[in-house]
C-alpha positions in Angstrom: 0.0 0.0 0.0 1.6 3.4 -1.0 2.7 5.9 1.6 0.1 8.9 1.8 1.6 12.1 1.2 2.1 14.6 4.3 0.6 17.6 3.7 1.6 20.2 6.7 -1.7 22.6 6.9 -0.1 24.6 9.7 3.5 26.0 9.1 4.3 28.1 5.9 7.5 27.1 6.1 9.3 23.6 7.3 13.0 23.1 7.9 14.6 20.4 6.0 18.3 19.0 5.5 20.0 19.8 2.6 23.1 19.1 0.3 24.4 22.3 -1.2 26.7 22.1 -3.6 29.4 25.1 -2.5 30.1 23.5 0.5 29.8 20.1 -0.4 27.7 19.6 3.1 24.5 18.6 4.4 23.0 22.2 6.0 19.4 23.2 7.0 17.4 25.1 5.0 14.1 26.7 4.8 11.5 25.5 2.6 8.1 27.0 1.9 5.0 25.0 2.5 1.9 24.7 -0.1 -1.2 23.2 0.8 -4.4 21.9 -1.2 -7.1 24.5 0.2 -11.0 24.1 -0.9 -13.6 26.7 -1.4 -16.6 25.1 -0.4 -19.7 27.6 -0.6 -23.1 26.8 1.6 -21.8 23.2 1.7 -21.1 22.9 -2.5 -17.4 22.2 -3.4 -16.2 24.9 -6.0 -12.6 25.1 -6.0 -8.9 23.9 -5.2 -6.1 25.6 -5.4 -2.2 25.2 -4.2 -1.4 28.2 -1.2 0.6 29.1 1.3 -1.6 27.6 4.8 -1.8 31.2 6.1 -4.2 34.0 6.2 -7.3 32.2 5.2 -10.1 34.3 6.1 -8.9 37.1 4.1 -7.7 34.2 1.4 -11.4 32.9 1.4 -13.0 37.1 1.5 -10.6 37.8 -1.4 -11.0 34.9 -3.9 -14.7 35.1 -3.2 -15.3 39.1 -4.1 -12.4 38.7 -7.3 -14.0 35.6 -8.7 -17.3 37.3 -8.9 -19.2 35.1 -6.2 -19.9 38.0 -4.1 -19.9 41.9 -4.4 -18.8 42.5 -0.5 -18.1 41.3 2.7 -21.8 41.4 3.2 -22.4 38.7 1.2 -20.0 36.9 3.9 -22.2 35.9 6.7 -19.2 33.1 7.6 -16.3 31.6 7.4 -14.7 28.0 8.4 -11.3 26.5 8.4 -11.1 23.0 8.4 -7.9 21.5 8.4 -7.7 17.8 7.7 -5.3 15.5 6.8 -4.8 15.9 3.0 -5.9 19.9 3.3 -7.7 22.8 3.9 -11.5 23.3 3.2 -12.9 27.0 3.9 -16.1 26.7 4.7 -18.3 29.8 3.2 -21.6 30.9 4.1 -23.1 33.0 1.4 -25.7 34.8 0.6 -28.8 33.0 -1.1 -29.2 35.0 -4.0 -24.4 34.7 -4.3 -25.5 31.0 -4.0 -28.1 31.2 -6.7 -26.1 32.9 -9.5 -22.8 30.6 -8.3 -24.4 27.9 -8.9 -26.0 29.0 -12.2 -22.3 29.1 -13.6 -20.1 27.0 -11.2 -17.5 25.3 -12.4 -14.8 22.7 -10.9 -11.0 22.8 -11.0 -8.1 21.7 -9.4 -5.4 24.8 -9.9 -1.5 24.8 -9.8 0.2 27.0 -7.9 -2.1 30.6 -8.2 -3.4 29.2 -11.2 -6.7 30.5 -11.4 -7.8 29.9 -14.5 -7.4 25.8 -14.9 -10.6 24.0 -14.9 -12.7 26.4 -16.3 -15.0 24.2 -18.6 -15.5 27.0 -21.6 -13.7 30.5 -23.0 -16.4 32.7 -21.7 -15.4 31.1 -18.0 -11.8 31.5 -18.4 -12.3 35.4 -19.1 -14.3 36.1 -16.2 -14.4 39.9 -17.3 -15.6 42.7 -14.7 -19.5 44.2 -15.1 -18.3 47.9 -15.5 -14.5 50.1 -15.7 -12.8 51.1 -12.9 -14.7 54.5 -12.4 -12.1 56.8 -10.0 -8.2 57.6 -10.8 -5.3 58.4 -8.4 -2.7 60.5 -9.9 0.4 58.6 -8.3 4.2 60.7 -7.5 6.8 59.1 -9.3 8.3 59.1 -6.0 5.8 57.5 -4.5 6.1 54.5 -6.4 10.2 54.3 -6.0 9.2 54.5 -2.3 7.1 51.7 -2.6 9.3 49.1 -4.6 12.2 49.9 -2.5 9.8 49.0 0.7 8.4 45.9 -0.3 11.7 44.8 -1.3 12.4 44.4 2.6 9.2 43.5 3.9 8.7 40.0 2.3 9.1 37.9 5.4 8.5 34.5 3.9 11.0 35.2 0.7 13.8 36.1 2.8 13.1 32.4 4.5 12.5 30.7 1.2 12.8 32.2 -1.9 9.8 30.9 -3.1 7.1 33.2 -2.8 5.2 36.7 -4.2 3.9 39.2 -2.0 1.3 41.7 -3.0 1.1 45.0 -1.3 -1.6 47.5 -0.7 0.1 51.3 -0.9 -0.8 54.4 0.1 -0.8 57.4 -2.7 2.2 58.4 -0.3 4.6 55.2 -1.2 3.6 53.8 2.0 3.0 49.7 2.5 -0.3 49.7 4.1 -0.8 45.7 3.9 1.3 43.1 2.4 0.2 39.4 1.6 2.5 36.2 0.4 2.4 33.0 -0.8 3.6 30.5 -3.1 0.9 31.6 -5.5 1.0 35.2 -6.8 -2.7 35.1 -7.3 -3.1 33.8 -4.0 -1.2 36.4 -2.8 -3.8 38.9 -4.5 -6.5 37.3 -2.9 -5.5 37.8 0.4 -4.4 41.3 -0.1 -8.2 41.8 -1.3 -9.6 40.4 1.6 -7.7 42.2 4.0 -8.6 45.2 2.3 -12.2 44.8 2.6 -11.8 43.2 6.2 -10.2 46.4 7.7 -11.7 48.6 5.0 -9.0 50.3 4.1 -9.2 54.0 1.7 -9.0 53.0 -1.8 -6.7 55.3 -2.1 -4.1 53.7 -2.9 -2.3 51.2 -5.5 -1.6 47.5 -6.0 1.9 46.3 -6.0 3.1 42.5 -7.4 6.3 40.9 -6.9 4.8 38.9 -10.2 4.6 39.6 -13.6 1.6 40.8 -14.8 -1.0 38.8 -16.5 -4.8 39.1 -17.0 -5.4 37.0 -14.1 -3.7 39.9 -12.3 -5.1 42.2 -13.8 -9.1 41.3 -13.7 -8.5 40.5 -9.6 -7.3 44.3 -9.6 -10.0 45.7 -11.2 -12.3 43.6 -9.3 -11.0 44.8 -6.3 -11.5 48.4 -7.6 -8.0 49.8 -7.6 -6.8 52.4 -10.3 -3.4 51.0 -10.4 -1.6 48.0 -10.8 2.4 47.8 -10.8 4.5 44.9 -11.2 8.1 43.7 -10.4 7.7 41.9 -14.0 6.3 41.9 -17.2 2.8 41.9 -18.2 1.2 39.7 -21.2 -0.3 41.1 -24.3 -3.8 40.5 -22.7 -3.3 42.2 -19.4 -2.2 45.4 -21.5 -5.5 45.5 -23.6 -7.3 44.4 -20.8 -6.4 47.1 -18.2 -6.9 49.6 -21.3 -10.4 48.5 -22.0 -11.1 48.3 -17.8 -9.5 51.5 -17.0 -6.5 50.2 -14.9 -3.1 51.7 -15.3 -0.5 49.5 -15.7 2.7 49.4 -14.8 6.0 47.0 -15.3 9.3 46.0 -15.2 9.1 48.1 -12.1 12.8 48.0 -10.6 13.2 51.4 -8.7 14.2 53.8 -10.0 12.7 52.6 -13.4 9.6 51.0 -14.5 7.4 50.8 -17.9 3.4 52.4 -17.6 1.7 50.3 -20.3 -1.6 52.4 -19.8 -2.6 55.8 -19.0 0.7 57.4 -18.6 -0.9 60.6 -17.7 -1.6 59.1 -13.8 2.3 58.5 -12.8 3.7 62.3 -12.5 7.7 63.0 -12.5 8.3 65.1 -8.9 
């Protein structure tokens, strides 16, 4: 009978003995953890994905409100964590008339890492797009935004430890980290970030930063959210470009302070 897999649904991050090659010796070395976590809504299983075991609550608030499923914490009368053997299940209480429409277009998957688009069963459900544009703009220092990259660039906890995660920050028009989320999973990471947001509601007067590069999945959980900006340590894709256009959402890459690329609307990052 095979060995069942341990799957650690406490720690982020486990210690495990290592060879590395430089010194030719066994050392210890910190590793992060990923666990299978499931979205279960008003009993129904609708989701799996791969994520760091940590912040859950706003993990389940965030992936609920950028997937569509609800509008606001409102819609939240509850949340659950289960932790069992082989995972996590978040259990989510709902509102009926959430529950109704999710179920209208509910799909199943089982994501990779912060892949949040494997599974869905057709096009139209793999392009979840937003009902309307982002419908207020900050005009955002360029100062501000070195402020910020050089900040988050010391506040990642759990990639100083591993190496193996993204963080996503919440920023103040100022430069300032508000919030910061990781995980193994950028989109994950996004989630979380959302959640907290609307847990603590925080001004939205602010801007999105990503360790990540930028792709639509990125970019639709931004606009969902309803922030103006989105900047990424990376690239974006082809899609997230057009896609921020068409939604309103500048867009920024390659953001490596002092320099960066804005992809759309230009006209929001000032010079000092």
């Amino acid at each position: 009978m095979a060995q069942e897999l341990f799957i650690d649904t406490e720690h982020n991050v486990k210690t495990y003995d290592v060879l590395k090659s430089h010194v030719n010796q066994i050392e210890k070395d910190n590793i992060a953890e990923e666990v299978p976590i499931a979205f279960v809504y008003n009993g129904i299983s609708h989701a799996v994905m791969l994520a760091s075991p940590s912040d859950l609550e706003d993990f389940a608030l965030g992936f609920s409100i950028s997937e569509g499923i609800v509008e606001n914490k409102s819609d939240v009368y509850g949340i659950e964590i289960i932790r069992q053997t082989n995972g996590i299940e978040l259990q989510i209480d709902i509102a009926s008339a959430c529950f109704q429409t999710l179920k209208d277009k509910r799909r199943n998957l089982l994501g990779r890492t912060g892949c949040g688009l494997c599974g869905a069963e057709n096009l139209d459900q793999a392009l979840r797009l937003p009902k309307k544009k982002i419908d207020h703009f900050l005009t955002i220092s360029e100062s501000a935004i070195i402020k910020a990259l050089q900040s988050i660039q010391t506040s990642q906890t759990l990639q100083k430890k591993t190496g193996a995660t993204h963080a996503c920050a919440w920023v103040s028009e100022k430069g300032e980290i508000q919030i910061l989320c990781e995980d193994v999973g950028r989109h994950n990471a996004l989630d979380k970030l959302i959640g907290a947001i609307k847990r603590k509601e925080i001004s939205d007067q602010g801007f999105v930063i990503t360790t990540s590069r930028a792709s639509y999945e990125m970019v639709q959980k931004t606009v969902m959210l309803g922030a103006s900006m989105l900047i990424a340590i990376s690239a974006p894709t082809g899609l997230a470009i057009r896609s921020a256009l068409k939604y309103g959402l500048c867009l920024v890459g390659f953001a490596r302070a002092p320099q960066y690329v804005i992809y759309t609307y230009a006209e929001r990052v000032t010079k000092n």
